[in-house]
N, C-alpha and C positions, 0 to 999 in steps of 0.2 A: 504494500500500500504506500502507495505517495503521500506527501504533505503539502500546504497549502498557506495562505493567511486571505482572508478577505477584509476589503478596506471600502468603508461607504460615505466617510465625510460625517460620522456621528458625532454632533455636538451638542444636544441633553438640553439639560440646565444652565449649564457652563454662559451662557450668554447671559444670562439675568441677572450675573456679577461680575462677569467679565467683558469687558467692550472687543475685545481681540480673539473671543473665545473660538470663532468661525475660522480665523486665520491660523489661530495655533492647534487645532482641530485637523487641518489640512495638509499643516507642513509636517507635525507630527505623524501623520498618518505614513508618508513617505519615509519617514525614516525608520519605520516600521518593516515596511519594504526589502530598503535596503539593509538594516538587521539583519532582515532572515535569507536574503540573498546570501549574504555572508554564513549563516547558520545550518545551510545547507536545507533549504524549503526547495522544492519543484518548483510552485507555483505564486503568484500572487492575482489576485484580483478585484476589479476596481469596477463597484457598480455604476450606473447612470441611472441618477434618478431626478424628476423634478419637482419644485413644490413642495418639498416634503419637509416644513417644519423641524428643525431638531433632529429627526430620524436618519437624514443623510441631505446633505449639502453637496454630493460630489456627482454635479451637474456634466458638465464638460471633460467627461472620461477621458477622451481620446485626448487633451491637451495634457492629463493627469501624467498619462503611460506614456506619452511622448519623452515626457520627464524624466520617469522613470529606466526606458531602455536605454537614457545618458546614464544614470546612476545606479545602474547595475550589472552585471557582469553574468551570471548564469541562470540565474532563477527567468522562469518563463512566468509571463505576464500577459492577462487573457480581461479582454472585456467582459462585465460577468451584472449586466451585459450593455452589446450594445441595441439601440431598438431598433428595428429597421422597417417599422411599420411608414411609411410615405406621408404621413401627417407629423411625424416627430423629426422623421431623419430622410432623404431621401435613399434607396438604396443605392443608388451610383454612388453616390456621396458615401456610405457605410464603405460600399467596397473598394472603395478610393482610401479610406480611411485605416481599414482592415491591412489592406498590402503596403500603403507608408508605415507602417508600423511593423509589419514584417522586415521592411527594410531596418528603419531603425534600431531594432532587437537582434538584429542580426539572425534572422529565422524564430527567434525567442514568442512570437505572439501566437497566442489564444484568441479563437472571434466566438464569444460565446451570445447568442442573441437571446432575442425572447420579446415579451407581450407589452410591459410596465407593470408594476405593481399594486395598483389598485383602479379605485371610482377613481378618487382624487387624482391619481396622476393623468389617468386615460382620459377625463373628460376635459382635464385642461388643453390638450390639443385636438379631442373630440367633442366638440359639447351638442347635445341633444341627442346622443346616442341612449337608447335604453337595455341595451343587451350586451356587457361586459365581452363576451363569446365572440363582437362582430371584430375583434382584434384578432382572432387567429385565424378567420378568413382570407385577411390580410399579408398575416404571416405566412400562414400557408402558399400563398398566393406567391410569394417573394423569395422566400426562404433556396431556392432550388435553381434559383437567377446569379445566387452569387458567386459558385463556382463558373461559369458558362463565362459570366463576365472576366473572370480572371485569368480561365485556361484558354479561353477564344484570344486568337489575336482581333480580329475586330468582333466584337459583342454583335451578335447576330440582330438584338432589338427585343423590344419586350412590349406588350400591348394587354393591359390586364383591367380588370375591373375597376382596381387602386392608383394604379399608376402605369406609366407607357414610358418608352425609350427610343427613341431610333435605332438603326446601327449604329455603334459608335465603337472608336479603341476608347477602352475603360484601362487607365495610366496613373499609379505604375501599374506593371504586374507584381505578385509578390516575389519574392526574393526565392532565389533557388528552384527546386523540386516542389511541382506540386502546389498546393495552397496550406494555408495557416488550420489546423486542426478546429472542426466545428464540432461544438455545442449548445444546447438549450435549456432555459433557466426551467427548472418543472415545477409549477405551482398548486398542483392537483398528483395523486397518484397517475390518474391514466396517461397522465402525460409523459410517464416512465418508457411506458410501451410505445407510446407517438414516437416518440424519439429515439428510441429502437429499431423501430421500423425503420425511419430514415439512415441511419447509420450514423447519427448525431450522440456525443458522449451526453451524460447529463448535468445539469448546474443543480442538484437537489437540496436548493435553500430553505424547500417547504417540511424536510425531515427533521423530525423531534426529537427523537431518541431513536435507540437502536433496536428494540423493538417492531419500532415502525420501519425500519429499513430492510431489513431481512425478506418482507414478502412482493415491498416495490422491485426492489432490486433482480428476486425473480421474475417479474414480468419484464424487466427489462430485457433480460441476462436471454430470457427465452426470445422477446421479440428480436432482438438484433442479430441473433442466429440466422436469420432469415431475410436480413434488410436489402434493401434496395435505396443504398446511397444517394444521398442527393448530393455529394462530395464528391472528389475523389477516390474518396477512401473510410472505411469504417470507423469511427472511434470509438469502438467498444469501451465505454468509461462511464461511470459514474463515482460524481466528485457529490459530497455530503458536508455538508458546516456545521460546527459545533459552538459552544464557548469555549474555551481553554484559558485558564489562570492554574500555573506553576509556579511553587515558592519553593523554598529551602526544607518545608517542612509541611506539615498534611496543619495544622493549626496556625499557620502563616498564610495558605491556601484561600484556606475558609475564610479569615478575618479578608481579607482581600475584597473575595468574592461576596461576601455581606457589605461593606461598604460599599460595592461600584454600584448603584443604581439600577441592577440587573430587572428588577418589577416594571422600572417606568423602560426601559429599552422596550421591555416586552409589550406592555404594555402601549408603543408610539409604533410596533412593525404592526400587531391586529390593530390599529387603528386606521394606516394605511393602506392593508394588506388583506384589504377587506374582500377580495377572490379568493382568497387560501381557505380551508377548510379550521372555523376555530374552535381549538380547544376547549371540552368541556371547562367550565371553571373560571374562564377567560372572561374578564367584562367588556360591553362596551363602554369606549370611549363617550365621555372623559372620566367615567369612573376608573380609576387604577388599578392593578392588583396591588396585593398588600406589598409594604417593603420585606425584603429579604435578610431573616435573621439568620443565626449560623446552623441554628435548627432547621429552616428551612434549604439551607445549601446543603447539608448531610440528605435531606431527602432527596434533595436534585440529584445530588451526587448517586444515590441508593437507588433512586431511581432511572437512571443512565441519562439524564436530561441535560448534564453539562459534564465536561471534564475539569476534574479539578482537585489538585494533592503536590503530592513530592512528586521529583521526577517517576520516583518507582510506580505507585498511584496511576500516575498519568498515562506511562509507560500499558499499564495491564488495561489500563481505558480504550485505551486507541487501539490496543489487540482487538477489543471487541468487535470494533467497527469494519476492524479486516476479516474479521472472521463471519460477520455477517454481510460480506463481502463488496465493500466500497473500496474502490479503489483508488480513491485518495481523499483524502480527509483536511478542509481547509477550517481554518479556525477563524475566528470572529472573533477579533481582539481590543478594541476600542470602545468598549462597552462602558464608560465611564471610571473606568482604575485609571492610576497617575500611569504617566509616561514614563516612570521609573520602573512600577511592576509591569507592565504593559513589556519592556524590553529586557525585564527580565526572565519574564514566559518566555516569548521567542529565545531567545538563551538558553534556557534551559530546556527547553525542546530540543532544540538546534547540537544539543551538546548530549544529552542522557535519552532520547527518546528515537528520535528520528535515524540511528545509527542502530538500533536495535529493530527498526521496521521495513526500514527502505533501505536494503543492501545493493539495490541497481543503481548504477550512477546514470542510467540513461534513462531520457525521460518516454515515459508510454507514446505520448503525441509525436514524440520525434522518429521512432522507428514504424510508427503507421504510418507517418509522412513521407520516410527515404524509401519506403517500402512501397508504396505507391508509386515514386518519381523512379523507380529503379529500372 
């Protein structure tokens, strides 16, 4: 199993006493990044999202990663995602965006797409739509255009219900072999298997514990056996987010993980994230869940609902999730802890965990990729 960090521009609270909290929210988030590039992480990734209050500020992905493939050296960095719905982004423009980035990274990019994440964000550039669902029309519609654009020396044209193209050369092309490894963000179970079928890995941000992951993961695992690519090439993958907070000790963990805010985080993604399926127990916005005492992290914890302990702890956590078969396991790290514990998880991951799970030094996406251009 691989490893991961995902980064979305969370700033909380942090602004109602801090006038710089948005900026220092952003720039720390990068150095997150680059941390765990050093730390020996796979992957990183950098949502797009807009409107979204507190929950994520990190609008302009693609300028983020741009940054990012200057300031780092091996870890692969994946839009996570970007939208490529014709009302948010157009896609000539995505797949324009997709292979300058390939460049930049030096092969290093991930094009992970997908829908947006709620009413709120979808109706801001659709408004008077009534059916959440008419975005994967869309998607669907698209999704299957953006290899053609990149492997075609001139783009054949596109003429769709959403959007239309001429022929055109679609510049750059991506860098080397093939195109940049695709996936999609799954926000519902069946959408394990949609994306299976395609031959698309999965972004599975909507997995809770690992319970839940064990019988998505076989609809996956069975539909992709069978795909018909819309790519080049299969990415049999699916990638799962957790929390992770690592200390020196299981009682340094905890206290950690009880003070970062972890209720209102939760509490601001279902408030957004209002297509996901929610959790019994879950309230609506603006009522909160309770705050998080150290009693209630032992149950998280007991419950498989976050990772969280000594390296060792952490270490037997993340077995879990390989053994219920993800394959790669990105962590959700900005959750309102300091910038101090925040890069000492990655550290300590990077240093006691990740050398016990991940003995390939090559990455999954990269031999589906030379494996295709070959």
């Amino acid at each position: 199993m691989e490893f991961g960090i995902f980064v979305q521009g969370y700033v909380g609270k942090r602004a109602e006493t801090d006038p710089e909290a948005e900026h220092k929210a952003l720039m720390e988030e990068t150095e997150y990044v680059v941390q765990a590039d050093a730390s020996g992480f796979k992957y990183a990734w950098a949502s797009e999202h807009h409107f979204l209050e507190e929950y994520s500020h990190l609008s302009a992905n693609d300028v983020y990663l741009g940054y990012l493939a200057h300031a780092t050296e091996r870890i692969h960095l994946g839009s996570g995602i970007f939208n490529p719905l014709a009302p948010v982004n157009h896609p000539v423009k995505v797949a324009e965006k997709v292979a300058m980035l390939d460049h930049l990274s030096g092969g290093r990019f991930e094009f992970g797409s997908g829908r947006g994440a709620g009413s709120h964000e979808i109706l801001g550039f659709m408004p008077g739509i009534t059916d959440m669902n008419h975005t994967k029309e869309i998607w669907e519609e698209t999704i299957a255009e953006f290899p053609k654009m990149w492997l075609q020396d001139e783009y054949v044209g596109f003429q769709g219900r959403h959007w239309s193209l001429p022929p055109r050369k679609v510049l750059p092309k991506p860098y080397g072999k093939s195109h940049p490894a695709m996936w999609y963000a799954a926000g519902s179970p069946s959408s394990y298997a949609m994306a299976g079928r395609k031959g698309l890995g999965v972004l599975g941000f909507s997995v809770q514990k690992v319970s839940d992951m064990e019988w998505v993961v076989e609809s996956y695992k069975t539909a992709v056996k069978e795909a018909r690519a819309v790519g080049d090439f299969v990415n049999d993958n699916v990638m799962v987010t957790s929390t992770a907070i690592c200390a020196e000790t299981h009682d340094k963990a905890v206290e950690i993980a009880a003070g970062g805010g972890l209720n209102y985080l939760q509490s601001l993604l279902f408030r957004y994230h209002d297509t996901f399926p929610r959790p019994e127990g879950v309230p609506e916005w603006p009522e909160l869940l309770p705050e998080y005492s150290a009693e209630i992290i032992e149950l998280l914890i007991a419950e498989e609902l976050m990772i969280c302990g000594d390296p060792e702890e952490v270490t037997r956590q993340c077995k879990r999730w390989e053994q219920a078969g993800a394959d790669q396991l990105s962590f959700g790290l900005p959750i309102g802890i300091s910038y101090e514990d925040t890069m000492n998880t990655i550290r300590l991951i990077g240093e006691h965990v990740i050398p016990k799970i991940d003995t390939d030094p090559v990455h999954r996406t990269t031999r589906f990729r030379q494996a295709a251009g070959s």
